[in-house]
LUMVEXKOL-389349 format. One line per 8 residues: number of its first residue (from 1); for each residue x, y, z of N, C-alpha, C, O. Coordinates in steps of 0.05 Angstrom, whole numbers. Each point is the difference from the previous one (the first is absolute). Layout:
REM residues N
NUM) X,Y,Z,X,Y,Z,X,Y,Z,X,Y,Z  ...
***
This chain:
REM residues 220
1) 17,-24,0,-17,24,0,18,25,0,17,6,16  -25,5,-37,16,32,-2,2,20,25,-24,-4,7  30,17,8,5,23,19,-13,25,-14,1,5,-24  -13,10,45,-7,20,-9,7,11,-13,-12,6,-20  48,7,27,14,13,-16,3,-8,-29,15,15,-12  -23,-31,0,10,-24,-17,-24,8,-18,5,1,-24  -21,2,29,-30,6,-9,-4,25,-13,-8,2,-23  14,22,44,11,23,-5,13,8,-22,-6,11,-22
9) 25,-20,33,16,-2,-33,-9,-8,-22,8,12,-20  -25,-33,16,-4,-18,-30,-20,25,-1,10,14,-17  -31,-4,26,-23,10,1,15,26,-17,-7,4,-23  29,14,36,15,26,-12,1,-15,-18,-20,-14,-2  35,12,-12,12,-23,-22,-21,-3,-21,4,10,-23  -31,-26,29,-18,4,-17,-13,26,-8,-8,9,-21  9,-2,44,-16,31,-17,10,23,-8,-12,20,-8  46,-27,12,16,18,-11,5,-10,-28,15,15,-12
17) -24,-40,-3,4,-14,-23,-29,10,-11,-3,2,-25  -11,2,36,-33,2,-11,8,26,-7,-2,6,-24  15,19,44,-6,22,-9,14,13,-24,-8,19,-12  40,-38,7,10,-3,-23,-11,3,-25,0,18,-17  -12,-47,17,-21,-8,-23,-27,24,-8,-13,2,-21  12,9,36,-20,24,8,7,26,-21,-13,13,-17  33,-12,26,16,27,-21,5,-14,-25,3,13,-22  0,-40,24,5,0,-38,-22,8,-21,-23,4,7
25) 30,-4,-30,-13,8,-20,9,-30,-21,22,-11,-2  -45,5,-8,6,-36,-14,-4,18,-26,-20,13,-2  40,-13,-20,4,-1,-26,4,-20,-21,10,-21,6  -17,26,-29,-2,-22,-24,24,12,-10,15,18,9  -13,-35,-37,28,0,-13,5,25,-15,21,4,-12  -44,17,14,10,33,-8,1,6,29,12,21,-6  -13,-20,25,6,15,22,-25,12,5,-4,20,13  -20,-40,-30,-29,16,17,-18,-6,11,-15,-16,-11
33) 10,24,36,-13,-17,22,-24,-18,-7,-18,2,-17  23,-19,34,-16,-30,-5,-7,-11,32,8,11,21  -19,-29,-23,-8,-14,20,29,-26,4,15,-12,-15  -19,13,49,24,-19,0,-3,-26,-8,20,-12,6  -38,-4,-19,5,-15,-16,11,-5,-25,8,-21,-9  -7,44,-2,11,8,-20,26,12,-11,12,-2,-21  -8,11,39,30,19,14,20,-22,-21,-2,-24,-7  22,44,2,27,-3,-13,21,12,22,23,-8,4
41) -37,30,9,27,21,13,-23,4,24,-22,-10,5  38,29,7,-14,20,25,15,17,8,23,-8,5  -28,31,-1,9,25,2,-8,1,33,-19,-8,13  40,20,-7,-7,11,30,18,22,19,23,-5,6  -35,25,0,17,32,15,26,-17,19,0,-16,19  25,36,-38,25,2,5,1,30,25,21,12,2  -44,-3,13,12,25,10,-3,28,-10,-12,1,-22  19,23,31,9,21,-19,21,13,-19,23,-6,4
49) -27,22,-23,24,15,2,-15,35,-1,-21,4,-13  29,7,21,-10,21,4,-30,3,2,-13,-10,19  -1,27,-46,-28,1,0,-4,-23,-19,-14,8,-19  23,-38,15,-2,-16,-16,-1,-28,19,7,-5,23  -20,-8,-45,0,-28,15,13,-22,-7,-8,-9,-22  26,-5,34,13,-16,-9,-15,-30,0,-12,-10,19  15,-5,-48,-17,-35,0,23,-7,-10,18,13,-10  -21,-43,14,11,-21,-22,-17,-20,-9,-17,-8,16
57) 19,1,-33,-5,-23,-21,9,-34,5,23,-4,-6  -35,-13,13,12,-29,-3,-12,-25,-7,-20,-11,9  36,4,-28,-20,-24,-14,-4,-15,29,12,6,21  -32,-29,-23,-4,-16,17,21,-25,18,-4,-13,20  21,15,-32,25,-16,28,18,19,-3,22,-8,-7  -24,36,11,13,19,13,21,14,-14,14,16,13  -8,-24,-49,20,22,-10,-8,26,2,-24,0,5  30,16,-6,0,25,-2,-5,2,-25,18,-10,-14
65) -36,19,4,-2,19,-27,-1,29,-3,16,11,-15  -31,1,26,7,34,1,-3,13,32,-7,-7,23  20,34,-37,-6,10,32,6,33,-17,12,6,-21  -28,10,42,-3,40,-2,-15,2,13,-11,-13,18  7,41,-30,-22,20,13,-18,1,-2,-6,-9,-22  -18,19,39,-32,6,-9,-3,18,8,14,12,16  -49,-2,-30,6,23,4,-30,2,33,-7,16,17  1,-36,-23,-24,-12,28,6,-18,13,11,-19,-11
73) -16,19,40,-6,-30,19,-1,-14,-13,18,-17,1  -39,14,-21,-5,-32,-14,11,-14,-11,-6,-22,-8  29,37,3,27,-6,-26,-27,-4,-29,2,-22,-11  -19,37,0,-11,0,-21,10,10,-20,-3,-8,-23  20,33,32,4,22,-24,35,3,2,10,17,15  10,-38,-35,27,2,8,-1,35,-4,-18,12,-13  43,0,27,10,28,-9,31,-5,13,8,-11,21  -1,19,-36,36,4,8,5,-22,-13,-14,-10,-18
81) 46,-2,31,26,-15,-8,-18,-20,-2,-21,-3,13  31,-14,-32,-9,-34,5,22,-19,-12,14,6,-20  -14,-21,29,23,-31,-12,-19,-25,-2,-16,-9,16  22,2,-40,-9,-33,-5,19,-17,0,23,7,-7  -26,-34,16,27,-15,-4,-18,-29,-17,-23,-6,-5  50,-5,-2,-7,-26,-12,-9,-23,17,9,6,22  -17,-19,-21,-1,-28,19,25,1,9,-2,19,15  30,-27,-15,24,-12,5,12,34,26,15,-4,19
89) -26,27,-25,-2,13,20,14,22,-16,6,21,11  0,-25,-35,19,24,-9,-26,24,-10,-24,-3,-2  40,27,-4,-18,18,-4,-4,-2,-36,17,-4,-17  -45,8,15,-11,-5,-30,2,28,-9,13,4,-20  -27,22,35,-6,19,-7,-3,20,25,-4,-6,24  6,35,-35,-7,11,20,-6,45,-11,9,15,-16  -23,-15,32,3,33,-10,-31,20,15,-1,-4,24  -12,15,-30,-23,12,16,-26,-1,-7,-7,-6,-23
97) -6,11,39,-33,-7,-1,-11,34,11,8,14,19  -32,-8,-44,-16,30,14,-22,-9,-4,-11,-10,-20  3,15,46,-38,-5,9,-5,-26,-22,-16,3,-18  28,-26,21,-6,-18,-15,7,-9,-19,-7,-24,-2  22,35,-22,13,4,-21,28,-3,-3,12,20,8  3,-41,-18,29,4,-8,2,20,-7,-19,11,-12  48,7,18,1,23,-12,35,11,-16,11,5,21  -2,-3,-30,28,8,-4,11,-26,-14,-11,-15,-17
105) 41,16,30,13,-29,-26,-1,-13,33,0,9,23  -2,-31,-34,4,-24,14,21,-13,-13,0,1,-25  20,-16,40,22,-15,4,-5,-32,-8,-18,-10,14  27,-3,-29,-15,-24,0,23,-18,-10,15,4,-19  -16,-27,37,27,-19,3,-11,-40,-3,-15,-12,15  34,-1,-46,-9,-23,4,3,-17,32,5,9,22  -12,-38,-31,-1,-12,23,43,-7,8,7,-16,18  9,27,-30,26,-14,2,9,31,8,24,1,-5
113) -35,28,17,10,17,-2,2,19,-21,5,23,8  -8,-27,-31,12,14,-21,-29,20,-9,-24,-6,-5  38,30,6,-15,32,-15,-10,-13,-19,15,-10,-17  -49,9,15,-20,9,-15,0,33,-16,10,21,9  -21,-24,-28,-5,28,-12,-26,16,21,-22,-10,5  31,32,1,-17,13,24,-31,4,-23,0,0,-25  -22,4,45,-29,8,2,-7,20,6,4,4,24  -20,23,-42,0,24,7,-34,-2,3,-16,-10,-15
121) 13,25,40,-36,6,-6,0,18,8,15,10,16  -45,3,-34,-8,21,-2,-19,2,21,-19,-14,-8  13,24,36,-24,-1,10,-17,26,-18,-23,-6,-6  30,25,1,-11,26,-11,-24,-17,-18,-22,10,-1  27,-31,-10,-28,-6,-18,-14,-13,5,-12,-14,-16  9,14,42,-17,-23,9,-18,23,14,-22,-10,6  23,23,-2,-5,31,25,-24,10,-13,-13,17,11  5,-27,-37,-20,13,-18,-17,-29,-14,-13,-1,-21
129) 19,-16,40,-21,-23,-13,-25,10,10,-2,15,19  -22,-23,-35,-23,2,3,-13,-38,7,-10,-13,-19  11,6,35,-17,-23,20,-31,6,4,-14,17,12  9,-44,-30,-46,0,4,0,-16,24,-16,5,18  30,-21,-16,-2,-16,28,26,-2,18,22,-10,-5  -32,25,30,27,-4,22,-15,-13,31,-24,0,6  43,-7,8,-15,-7,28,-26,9,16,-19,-13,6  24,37,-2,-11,21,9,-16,27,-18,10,23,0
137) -28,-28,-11,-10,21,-20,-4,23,2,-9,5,23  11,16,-38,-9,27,9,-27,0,22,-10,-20,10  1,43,-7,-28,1,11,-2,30,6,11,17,13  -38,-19,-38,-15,27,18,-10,7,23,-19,-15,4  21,33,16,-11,6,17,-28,-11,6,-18,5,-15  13,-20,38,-28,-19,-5,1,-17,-15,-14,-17,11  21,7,-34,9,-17,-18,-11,8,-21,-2,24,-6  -12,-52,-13,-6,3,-28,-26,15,0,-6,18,-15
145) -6,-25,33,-32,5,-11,-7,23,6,-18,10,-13  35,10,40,2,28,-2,9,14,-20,-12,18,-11  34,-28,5,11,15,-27,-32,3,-24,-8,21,-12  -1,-43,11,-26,-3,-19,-20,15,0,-15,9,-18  17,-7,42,-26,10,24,5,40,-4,-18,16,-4  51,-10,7,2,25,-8,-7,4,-26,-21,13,-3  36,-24,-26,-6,11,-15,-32,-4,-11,-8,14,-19  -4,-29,29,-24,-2,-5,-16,40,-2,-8,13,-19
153) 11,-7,54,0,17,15,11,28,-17,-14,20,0  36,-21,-13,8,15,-7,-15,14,-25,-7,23,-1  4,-47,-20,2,2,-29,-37,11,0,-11,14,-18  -7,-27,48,-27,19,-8,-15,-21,-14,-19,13,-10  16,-34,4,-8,-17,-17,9,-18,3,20,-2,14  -34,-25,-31,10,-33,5,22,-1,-21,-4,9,-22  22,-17,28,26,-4,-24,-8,-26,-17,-7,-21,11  9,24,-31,3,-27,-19,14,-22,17,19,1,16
161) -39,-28,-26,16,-25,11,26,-11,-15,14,-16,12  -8,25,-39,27,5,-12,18,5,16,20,-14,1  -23,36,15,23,16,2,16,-11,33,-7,-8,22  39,19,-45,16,-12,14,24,15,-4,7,9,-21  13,-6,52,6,15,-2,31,-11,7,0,-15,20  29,21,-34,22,-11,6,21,18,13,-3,24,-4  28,-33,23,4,23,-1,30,-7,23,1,-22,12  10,34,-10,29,-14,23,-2,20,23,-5,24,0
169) 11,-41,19,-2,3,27,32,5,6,12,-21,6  4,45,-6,33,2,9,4,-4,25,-16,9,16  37,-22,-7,12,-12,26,0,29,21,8,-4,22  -15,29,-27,-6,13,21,-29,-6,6,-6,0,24  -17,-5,-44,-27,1,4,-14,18,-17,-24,-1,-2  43,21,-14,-17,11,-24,-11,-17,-18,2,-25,2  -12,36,-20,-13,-9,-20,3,3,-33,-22,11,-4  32,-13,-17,5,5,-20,-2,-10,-20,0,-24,2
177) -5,37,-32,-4,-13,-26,-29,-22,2,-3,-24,-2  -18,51,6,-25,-16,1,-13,6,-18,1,23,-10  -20,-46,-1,-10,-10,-24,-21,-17,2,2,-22,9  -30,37,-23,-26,0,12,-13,-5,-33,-3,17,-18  -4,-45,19,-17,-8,-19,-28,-4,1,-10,5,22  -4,-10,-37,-24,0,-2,-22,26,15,-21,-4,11  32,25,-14,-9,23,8,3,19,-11,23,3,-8  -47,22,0,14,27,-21,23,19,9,19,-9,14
185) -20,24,-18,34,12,8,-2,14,28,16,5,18  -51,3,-21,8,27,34,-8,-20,24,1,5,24  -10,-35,-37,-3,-17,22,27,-15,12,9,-4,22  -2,-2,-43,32,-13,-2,21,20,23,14,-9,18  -19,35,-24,16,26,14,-6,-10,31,12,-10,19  -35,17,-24,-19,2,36,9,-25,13,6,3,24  -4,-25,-32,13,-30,14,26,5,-2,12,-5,20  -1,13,-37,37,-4,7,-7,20,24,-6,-9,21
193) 6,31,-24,7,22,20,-12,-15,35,5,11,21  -18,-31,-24,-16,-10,32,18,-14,-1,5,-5,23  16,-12,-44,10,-25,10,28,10,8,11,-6,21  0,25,-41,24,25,11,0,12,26,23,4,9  -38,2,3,-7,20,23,-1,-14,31,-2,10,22  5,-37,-31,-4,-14,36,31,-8,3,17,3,-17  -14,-11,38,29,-5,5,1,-33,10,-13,-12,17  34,4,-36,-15,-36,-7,26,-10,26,18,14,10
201) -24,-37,-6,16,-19,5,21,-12,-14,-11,-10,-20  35,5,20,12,-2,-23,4,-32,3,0,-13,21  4,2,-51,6,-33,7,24,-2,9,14,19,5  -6,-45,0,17,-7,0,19,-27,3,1,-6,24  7,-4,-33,20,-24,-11,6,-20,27,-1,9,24  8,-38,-32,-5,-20,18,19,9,32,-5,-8,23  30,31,-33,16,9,27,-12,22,10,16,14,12  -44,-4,-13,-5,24,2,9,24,4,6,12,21
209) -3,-3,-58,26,14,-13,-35,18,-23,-15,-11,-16  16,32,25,-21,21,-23,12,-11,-25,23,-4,-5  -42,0,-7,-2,-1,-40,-20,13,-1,-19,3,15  29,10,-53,-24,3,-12,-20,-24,-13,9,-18,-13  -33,22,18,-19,-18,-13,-23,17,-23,-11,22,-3  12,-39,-4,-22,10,-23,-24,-8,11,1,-23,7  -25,36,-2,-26,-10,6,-16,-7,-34,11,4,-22  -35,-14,25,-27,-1,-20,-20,-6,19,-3,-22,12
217) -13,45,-8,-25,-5,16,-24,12,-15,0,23,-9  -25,-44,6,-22,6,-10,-15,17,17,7,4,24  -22,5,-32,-21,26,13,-31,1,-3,-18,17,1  20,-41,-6,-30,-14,9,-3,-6,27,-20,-10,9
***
Protein backbone atom coordinates (compact mmCIF):
# COMPACT_ATOMS: atom_id res chain seq x y z
CA UNK A 1 0.00 0.00 0.00
CA UNK A 2 1.30 3.42 -1.16
CA UNK A 3 1.94 6.20 1.78
CA UNK A 4 0.35 9.22 1.69
CA UNK A 5 3.18 11.05 0.60
CA UNK A 6 3.45 8.67 -2.29
CA UNK A 7 -0.04 9.49 -3.42
CA UNK A 8 0.61 13.10 -3.24
CA UNK A 9 3.01 12.96 -5.45
CA UNK A 10 1.50 10.58 -8.23
CA UNK A 11 -1.69 12.85 -7.79
CA UNK A 12 0.89 16.36 -8.61
CA UNK A 13 2.30 14.36 -11.28
CA UNK A 14 -0.99 13.60 -12.90
CA UNK A 15 -2.39 16.80 -13.00
CA UNK A 16 0.59 18.48 -13.75
CA UNK A 17 0.58 16.07 -17.04
CA UNK A 18 -3.21 16.86 -17.62
CA UNK A 19 -2.46 20.51 -17.41
CA UNK A 20 0.35 20.07 -19.98
CA UNK A 21 -1.87 18.34 -22.39
CA UNK A 22 -4.24 21.28 -21.64
CA UNK A 23 -2.10 24.00 -23.29
CA UNK A 24 -1.46 21.97 -26.37
CA UNK A 25 -2.87 22.76 -29.54
CA UNK A 26 -3.24 19.14 -31.80
CA UNK A 27 -2.26 20.00 -35.50
CA UNK A 28 -2.48 18.13 -38.89
CA UNK A 29 0.20 17.92 -41.44
CA UNK A 30 -0.19 21.85 -42.49
CA UNK A 31 0.11 22.96 -38.98
CA UNK A 32 -3.80 23.36 -38.76
CA UNK A 33 -5.59 22.60 -35.85
CA UNK A 34 -7.36 19.36 -35.60
CA UNK A 35 -8.65 17.22 -33.10
CA UNK A 36 -6.20 15.02 -31.18
CA UNK A 37 -6.99 12.14 -33.07
CA UNK A 38 -5.84 13.47 -35.86
CA UNK A 39 -2.87 15.46 -34.82
CA UNK A 40 0.48 15.21 -36.75
CA UNK A 41 2.18 17.94 -34.34
CA UNK A 42 1.15 20.10 -31.29
CA UNK A 43 2.09 23.35 -30.62
CA UNK A 44 2.42 24.54 -27.14
CA UNK A 45 3.57 28.24 -25.14
CA UNK A 46 7.36 28.48 -24.88
CA UNK A 47 6.87 31.72 -22.41
CA UNK A 48 7.51 35.34 -23.42
CA UNK A 49 9.56 37.54 -25.22
CA UNK A 50 8.72 40.90 -24.67
CA UNK A 51 5.12 41.94 -25.89
CA UNK A 52 5.24 38.51 -27.87
CA UNK A 53 4.56 35.07 -27.26
CA UNK A 54 6.74 32.47 -27.45
CA UNK A 55 5.31 28.45 -28.89
CA UNK A 56 6.86 25.57 -30.29
CA UNK A 57 5.85 23.06 -32.65
CA UNK A 58 6.31 19.07 -32.18
CA UNK A 59 5.49 16.25 -34.22
CA UNK A 60 4.08 13.54 -32.01
CA UNK A 61 7.27 11.58 -30.30
CA UNK A 62 8.71 14.92 -29.61
CA UNK A 63 11.03 16.32 -32.61
CA UNK A 64 10.93 19.65 -32.63
CA UNK A 65 9.70 21.15 -35.73
CA UNK A 66 9.26 24.89 -35.28
CA UNK A 67 9.43 27.41 -32.79
CA UNK A 68 8.79 31.85 -32.71
CA UNK A 69 6.77 34.35 -32.02
CA UNK A 70 3.05 35.21 -31.72
CA UNK A 71 1.44 37.76 -31.79
CA UNK A 72 -1.57 36.27 -29.03
CA UNK A 73 -1.81 33.85 -26.00
CA UNK A 74 -3.16 31.40 -28.33
CA UNK A 75 -0.12 31.15 -30.43
CA UNK A 76 -2.85 31.70 -33.49
CA UNK A 77 -1.29 34.57 -35.25
CA UNK A 78 2.79 33.76 -35.74
CA UNK A 79 4.52 37.52 -35.71
CA UNK A 80 8.22 37.84 -35.38
CA UNK A 81 11.36 35.41 -35.80
CA UNK A 82 10.48 31.86 -36.60
CA UNK A 83 12.74 28.58 -37.33
CA UNK A 84 11.64 25.34 -38.90
CA UNK A 85 13.78 22.40 -38.63
CA UNK A 86 13.91 19.10 -40.44
CA UNK A 87 13.00 15.88 -38.59
CA UNK A 88 16.84 14.95 -37.91
CA UNK A 89 16.79 18.44 -35.92
CA UNK A 90 18.73 20.55 -38.37
CA UNK A 91 17.35 23.84 -39.33
CA UNK A 92 15.22 23.69 -42.74
CA UNK A 93 14.28 27.37 -42.82
CA UNK A 94 13.90 30.36 -41.12
CA UNK A 95 13.06 34.26 -41.36
CA UNK A 96 9.70 36.40 -40.11
CA UNK A 97 6.11 36.23 -39.72
CA UNK A 98 3.54 39.73 -39.72
CA UNK A 99 0.16 39.32 -38.15
CA UNK A 100 0.19 35.96 -39.84
CA UNK A 101 1.93 36.23 -43.05
CA UNK A 102 5.55 35.27 -44.12
CA UNK A 103 7.15 38.32 -44.76
CA UNK A 104 10.77 39.33 -46.18
CA UNK A 105 13.47 36.63 -47.53
CA UNK A 106 13.51 33.70 -45.73
CA UNK A 107 16.65 31.56 -45.47
CA UNK A 108 16.12 28.12 -46.58
CA UNK A 109 18.55 25.11 -46.05
CA UNK A 110 18.51 21.32 -47.56
CA UNK A 111 18.26 18.39 -45.27
CA UNK A 112 22.51 17.89 -45.33
CA UNK A 113 22.88 21.76 -44.43
CA UNK A 114 23.46 23.20 -47.69
CA UNK A 115 21.93 26.99 -48.84
CA UNK A 116 18.77 26.74 -50.66
CA UNK A 117 17.95 29.63 -53.00
CA UNK A 118 16.24 32.20 -50.45
CA UNK A 119 12.14 33.02 -50.51
CA UNK A 120 10.98 36.53 -50.75
CA UNK A 121 7.34 37.49 -49.65
CA UNK A 122 5.44 40.12 -50.27
CA UNK A 123 3.02 40.63 -47.31
CA UNK A 124 1.94 44.18 -49.00
CA UNK A 125 -0.38 42.00 -51.35
CA UNK A 126 -2.10 40.19 -49.34
CA UNK A 127 -3.21 43.53 -47.19
CA UNK A 128 -5.79 44.19 -50.03
CA UNK A 129 -7.38 40.73 -50.46
CA UNK A 130 -10.98 40.93 -50.62
CA UNK A 131 -12.46 37.54 -48.47
CA UNK A 132 -16.54 36.51 -48.93
CA UNK A 133 -15.93 34.10 -46.24
CA UNK A 134 -13.82 34.57 -43.02
CA UNK A 135 -14.33 33.22 -39.37
CA UNK A 136 -15.93 35.91 -37.92
CA UNK A 137 -18.14 38.05 -40.33
CA UNK A 138 -18.71 41.59 -40.55
CA UNK A 139 -21.88 42.79 -38.73
CA UNK A 140 -24.08 45.53 -38.82
CA UNK A 141 -25.06 47.10 -35.79
CA UNK A 142 -28.10 44.83 -34.61
CA UNK A 143 -27.25 42.64 -37.38
CA UNK A 144 -28.78 41.82 -40.80
CA UNK A 145 -32.32 42.43 -40.43
CA UNK A 146 -31.70 46.00 -38.89
CA UNK A 147 -29.60 46.97 -41.53
CA UNK A 148 -32.95 45.85 -43.74
CA UNK A 149 -35.16 47.20 -41.35
CA UNK A 150 -33.14 50.76 -41.78
CA UNK A 151 -33.05 50.93 -45.29
CA UNK A 152 -36.47 49.92 -45.58
CA UNK A 153 -37.12 53.06 -43.21
CA UNK A 154 -35.04 55.16 -45.03
CA UNK A 155 -35.85 54.75 -48.81
CA UNK A 156 -39.94 55.60 -47.68
CA UNK A 157 -41.23 52.67 -49.54
CA UNK A 158 -40.99 48.74 -50.01
CA UNK A 159 -37.68 48.12 -51.96
CA UNK A 160 -37.83 45.62 -54.76
CA UNK A 161 -37.36 41.89 -53.85
CA UNK A 162 -34.40 42.04 -56.57
CA UNK A 163 -32.49 44.18 -54.85
CA UNK A 164 -29.29 43.61 -53.63
CA UNK A 165 -26.78 45.24 -52.38
CA UNK A 166 -22.68 44.43 -52.47
CA UNK A 167 -20.20 46.05 -50.90
CA UNK A 168 -16.68 45.62 -48.51
CA UNK A 169 -16.62 45.92 -45.03
CA UNK A 170 -12.54 47.46 -44.31
CA UNK A 171 -10.68 45.99 -41.29
CA UNK A 172 -11.35 49.36 -39.43
CA UNK A 173 -15.29 48.83 -39.97
CA UNK A 174 -15.89 51.32 -42.79
CA UNK A 175 -17.60 50.53 -45.62
CA UNK A 176 -16.68 50.84 -49.31
CA UNK A 177 -17.23 50.34 -53.09
CA UNK A 178 -21.01 49.82 -52.75
CA UNK A 179 -23.10 48.44 -55.40
CA UNK A 180 -26.84 48.36 -55.39
CA UNK A 181 -28.69 46.30 -57.94
CA UNK A 182 -31.98 45.83 -58.77
CA UNK A 183 -32.98 49.37 -57.76
CA UNK A 184 -33.36 52.92 -59.76
CA UNK A 185 -30.56 55.20 -59.09
CA UNK A 186 -31.99 57.67 -56.16
CA UNK A 187 -33.00 54.32 -54.49
CA UNK A 188 -29.69 52.58 -55.06
CA UNK A 189 -28.11 56.18 -53.52
CA UNK A 190 -30.51 56.14 -50.40
CA UNK A 191 -29.32 52.29 -49.45
CA UNK A 192 -25.59 52.77 -50.04
CA UNK A 193 -25.60 55.94 -48.01
CA UNK A 194 -27.67 53.71 -44.82
CA UNK A 195 -25.19 50.88 -45.40
CA UNK A 196 -22.03 53.58 -45.45
CA UNK A 197 -23.13 55.51 -42.41
CA UNK A 198 -23.25 52.75 -39.51
CA UNK A 199 -20.09 51.70 -38.04
CA UNK A 200 -19.76 47.84 -38.84
CA UNK A 201 -17.97 45.24 -37.12
CA UNK A 202 -15.12 44.31 -38.94
CA UNK A 203 -14.40 40.48 -39.95
CA UNK A 204 -11.96 38.73 -39.26
CA UNK A 205 -9.61 35.69 -40.11
CA UNK A 206 -9.19 32.23 -38.25
CA UNK A 207 -6.21 34.32 -35.82
CA UNK A 208 -8.45 37.11 -35.26
CA UNK A 209 -6.54 39.47 -37.57
CA UNK A 210 -9.32 42.44 -39.41
CA UNK A 211 -9.73 41.65 -43.23
CA UNK A 212 -11.43 43.09 -45.80
CA UNK A 213 -14.62 41.19 -46.87
CA UNK A 214 -16.78 41.69 -49.49
CA UNK A 215 -20.52 41.46 -48.40
CA UNK A 216 -23.84 40.56 -50.96
CA UNK A 217 -26.91 41.13 -48.99
CA UNK A 218 -30.46 41.02 -50.38
CA UNK A 219 -33.01 43.58 -49.29
CA UNK A 220 -35.97 41.74 -49.26
Amino acid sequence: MRSLPALLALGLLITGHSELHAQRTWLDQVLAPTDRTKAVYYREPAGRSGDLYMGRIHSLDGRLKAEGTYADAALMVPHGRFAFYHPDGKLESTGDYVNGNKSGVWQRFDRWGGELAEKVYDTKALENIEYTLVKTMPRYPGGEKEMVRAVREKVGRKVSSDALASFVVEKDGRVSDVKVSGADDRTAETIAGVISSANWSAGQNDGGVPVRVRMSVPLK
